[in-house]
C-alpha positions as CSV (number, residue, x, y, z in Angstrom):
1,X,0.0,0.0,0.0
2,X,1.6,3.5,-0.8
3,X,1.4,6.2,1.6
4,X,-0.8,8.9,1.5
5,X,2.3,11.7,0.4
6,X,3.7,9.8,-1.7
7,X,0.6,8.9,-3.8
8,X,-0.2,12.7,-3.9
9,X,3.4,13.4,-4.8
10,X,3.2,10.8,-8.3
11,X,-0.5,11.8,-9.3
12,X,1.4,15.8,-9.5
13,X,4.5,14.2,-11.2
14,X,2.0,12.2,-13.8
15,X,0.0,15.2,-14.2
16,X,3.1,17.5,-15.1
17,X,3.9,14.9,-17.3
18,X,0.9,15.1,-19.5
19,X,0.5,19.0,-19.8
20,X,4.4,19.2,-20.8
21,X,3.7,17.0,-23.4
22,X,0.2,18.3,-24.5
23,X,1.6,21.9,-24.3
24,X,4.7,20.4,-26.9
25,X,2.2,18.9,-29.2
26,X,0.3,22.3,-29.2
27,X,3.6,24.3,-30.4
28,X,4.6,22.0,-32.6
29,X,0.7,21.9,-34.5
30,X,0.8,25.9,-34.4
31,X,4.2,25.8,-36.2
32,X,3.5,26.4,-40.1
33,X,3.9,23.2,-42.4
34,X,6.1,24.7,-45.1
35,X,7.5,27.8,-46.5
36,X,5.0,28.9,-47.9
37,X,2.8,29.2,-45.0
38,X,5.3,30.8,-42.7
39,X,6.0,33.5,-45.4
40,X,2.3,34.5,-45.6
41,X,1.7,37.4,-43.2
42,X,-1.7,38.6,-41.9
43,X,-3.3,41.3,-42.9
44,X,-2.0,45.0,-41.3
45,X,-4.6,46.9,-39.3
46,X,-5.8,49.9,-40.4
47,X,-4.0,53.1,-39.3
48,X,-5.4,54.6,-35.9
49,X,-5.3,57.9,-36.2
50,X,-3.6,60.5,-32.9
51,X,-5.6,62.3,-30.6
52,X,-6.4,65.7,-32.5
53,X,-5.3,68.9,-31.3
54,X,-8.3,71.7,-31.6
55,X,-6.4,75.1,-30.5
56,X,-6.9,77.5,-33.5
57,X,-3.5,78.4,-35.4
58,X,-1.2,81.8,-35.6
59,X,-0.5,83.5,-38.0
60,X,3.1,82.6,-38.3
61,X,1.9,79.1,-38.5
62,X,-0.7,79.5,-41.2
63,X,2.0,81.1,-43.2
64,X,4.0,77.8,-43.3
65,X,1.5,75.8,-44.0
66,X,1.6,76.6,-48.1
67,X,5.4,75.8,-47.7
68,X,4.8,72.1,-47.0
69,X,5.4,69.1,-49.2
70,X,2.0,66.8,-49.4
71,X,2.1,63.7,-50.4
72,X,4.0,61.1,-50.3
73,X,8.3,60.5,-49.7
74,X,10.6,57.8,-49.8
75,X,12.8,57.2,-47.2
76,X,15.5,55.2,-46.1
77,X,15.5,52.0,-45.6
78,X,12.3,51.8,-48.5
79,X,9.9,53.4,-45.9
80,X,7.2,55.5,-47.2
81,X,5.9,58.9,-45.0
82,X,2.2,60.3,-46.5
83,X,1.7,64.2,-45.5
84,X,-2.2,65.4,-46.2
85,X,-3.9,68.4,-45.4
86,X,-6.3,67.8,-42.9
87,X,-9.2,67.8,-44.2
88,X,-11.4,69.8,-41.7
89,X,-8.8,72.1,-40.1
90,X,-7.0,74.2,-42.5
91,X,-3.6,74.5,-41.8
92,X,-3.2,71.3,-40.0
93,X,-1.3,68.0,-41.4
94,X,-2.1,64.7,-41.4
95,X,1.3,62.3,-41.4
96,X,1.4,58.9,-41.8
97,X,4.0,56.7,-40.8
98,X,3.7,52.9,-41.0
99,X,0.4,52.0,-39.0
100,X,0.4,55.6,-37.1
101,X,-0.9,58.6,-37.9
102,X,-0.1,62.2,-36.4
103,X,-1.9,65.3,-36.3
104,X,0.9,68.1,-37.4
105,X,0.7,71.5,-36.9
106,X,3.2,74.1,-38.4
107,X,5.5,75.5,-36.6
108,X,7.7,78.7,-37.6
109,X,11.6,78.7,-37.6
110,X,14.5,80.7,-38.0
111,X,16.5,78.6,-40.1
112,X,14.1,78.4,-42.9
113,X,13.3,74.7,-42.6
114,X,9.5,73.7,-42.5
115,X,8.5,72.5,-39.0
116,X,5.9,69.8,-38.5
117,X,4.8,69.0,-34.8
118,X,2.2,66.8,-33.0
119,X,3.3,67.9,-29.0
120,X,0.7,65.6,-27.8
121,X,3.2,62.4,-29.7
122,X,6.3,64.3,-29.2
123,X,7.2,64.3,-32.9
124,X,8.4,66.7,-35.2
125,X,8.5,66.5,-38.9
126,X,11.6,68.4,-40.5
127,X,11.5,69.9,-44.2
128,X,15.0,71.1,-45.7
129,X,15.8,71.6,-49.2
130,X,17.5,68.5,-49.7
131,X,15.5,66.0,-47.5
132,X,12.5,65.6,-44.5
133,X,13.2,63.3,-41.3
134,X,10.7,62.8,-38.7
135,X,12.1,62.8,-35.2
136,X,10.7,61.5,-31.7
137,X,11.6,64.4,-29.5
138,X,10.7,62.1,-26.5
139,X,13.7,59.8,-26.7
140,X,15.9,62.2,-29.1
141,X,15.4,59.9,-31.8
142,X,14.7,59.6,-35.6
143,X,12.2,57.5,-36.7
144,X,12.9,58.0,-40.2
145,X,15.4,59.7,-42.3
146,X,16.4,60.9,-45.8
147,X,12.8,60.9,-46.9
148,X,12.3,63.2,-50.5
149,X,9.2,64.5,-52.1
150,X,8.8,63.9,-55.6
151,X,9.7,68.4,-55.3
152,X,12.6,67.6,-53.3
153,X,14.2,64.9,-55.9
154,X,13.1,67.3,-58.8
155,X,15.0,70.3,-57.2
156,X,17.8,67.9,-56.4
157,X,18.8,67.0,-60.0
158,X,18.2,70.7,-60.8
159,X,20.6,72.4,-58.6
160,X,24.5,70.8,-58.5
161,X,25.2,68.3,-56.2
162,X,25.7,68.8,-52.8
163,X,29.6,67.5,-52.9
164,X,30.4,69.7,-49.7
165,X,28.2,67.6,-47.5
166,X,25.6,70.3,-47.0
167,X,21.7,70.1,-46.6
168,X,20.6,72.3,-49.1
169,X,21.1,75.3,-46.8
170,X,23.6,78.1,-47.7
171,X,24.3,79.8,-44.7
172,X,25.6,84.0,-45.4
173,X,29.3,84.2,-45.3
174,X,30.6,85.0,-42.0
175,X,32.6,88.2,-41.8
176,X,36.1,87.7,-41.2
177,X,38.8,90.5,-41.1
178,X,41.6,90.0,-43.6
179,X,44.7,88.3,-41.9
180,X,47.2,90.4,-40.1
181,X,51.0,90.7,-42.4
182,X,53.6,88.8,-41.2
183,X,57.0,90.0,-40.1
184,X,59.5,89.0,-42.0
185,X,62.9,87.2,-39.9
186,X,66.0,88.7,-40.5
187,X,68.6,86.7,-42.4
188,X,71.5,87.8,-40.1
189,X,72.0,87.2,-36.4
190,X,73.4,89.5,-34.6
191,X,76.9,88.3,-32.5
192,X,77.1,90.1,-29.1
């Protein structure tokens, strides 16, 4: 006759037993069957779009908003970014990036690059001559880089390559005085 512990202690070992092997016969059956199976992906889910900000623009910012690229631009890396007007609140942007969507308002700079920001996301979207990036100012991040408008690649094979590095911006010349003569050494020492 076995003891009451120990029969309690092999009916928990022969029950372990069983769901360790039913749980490996349940990966093993939700494992695809060939390649062809594990390359299919499901369906994305349709973009959600960001809370939407309702506080009425300035004037500064209406005044960028005609200087913005809509549409879509390739990026790095073969993403794609999608800017649309809003379509309800003039001045305001829509931008779409993978499955998310932000709700941009312009903002106006000193350096002459467009200015794209959703503060309630933390991201900006950056428009220079030469290229856009949209940054998570959150983390201090880029999310995506190198991303042209079909205007941006058109005004890139217009204008001369950049060969300097640059971003399309030419800052003024600084103003520099002209360098100071120097003395010339004599050719003879003098012998004390």
């Amino acid at each position: 006759m076995i003891h009451t512990p120990l029969k309690s202690t092999v009916l928990a070992c022969a029950l372990a037993l069983l769901s360790s092997s039913a749980w490996s016969a349940a990966v093993e059956s939700a494992k695809p069957r060939n390649r062809l199976a594990a390359k299919i992906k499901p369906a994305a889910p349709a973009p959600v779009p960001a809370v939407e900000d309702n506080s009425p623009l300035s004037e500064e910012q209406m005044a960028v908003a005609p200087q913005v690229h809509a549409g879509e631009a390739s990026c790095e890396f073969k993403h794609k970014v999608s800017v649309t007007p809003h379509p309800e609140k003039p001045g305001r942007f829509r931008l779409q990036f993978g499955q998310t969507v932000y709700n941009m308002a312009p903002e106006p700079t000193t350096t002459g690059a467009v200015r794209l920001e959703d503060k309630q996301a933390g991201v900006v979207w950056l428009q220079i001559p030469a290229k856009s990036m949209l940054m998570n100012t959150r983390i201090g991040q880029r999310l995506v880089d190198g991303c042209q408008h079909a205007e941006q690649v058109a005004m890139a094979q217009v204008n001369e390559p950049l060969t300097d590095g640059g971003i399309g911006i030419t800052p003024s010349e600084p103003q520099t005085p002209p360098p100071a003569p120097v003395a010339k050494a004599s050719a003879k020492k003098r012998v004390k």
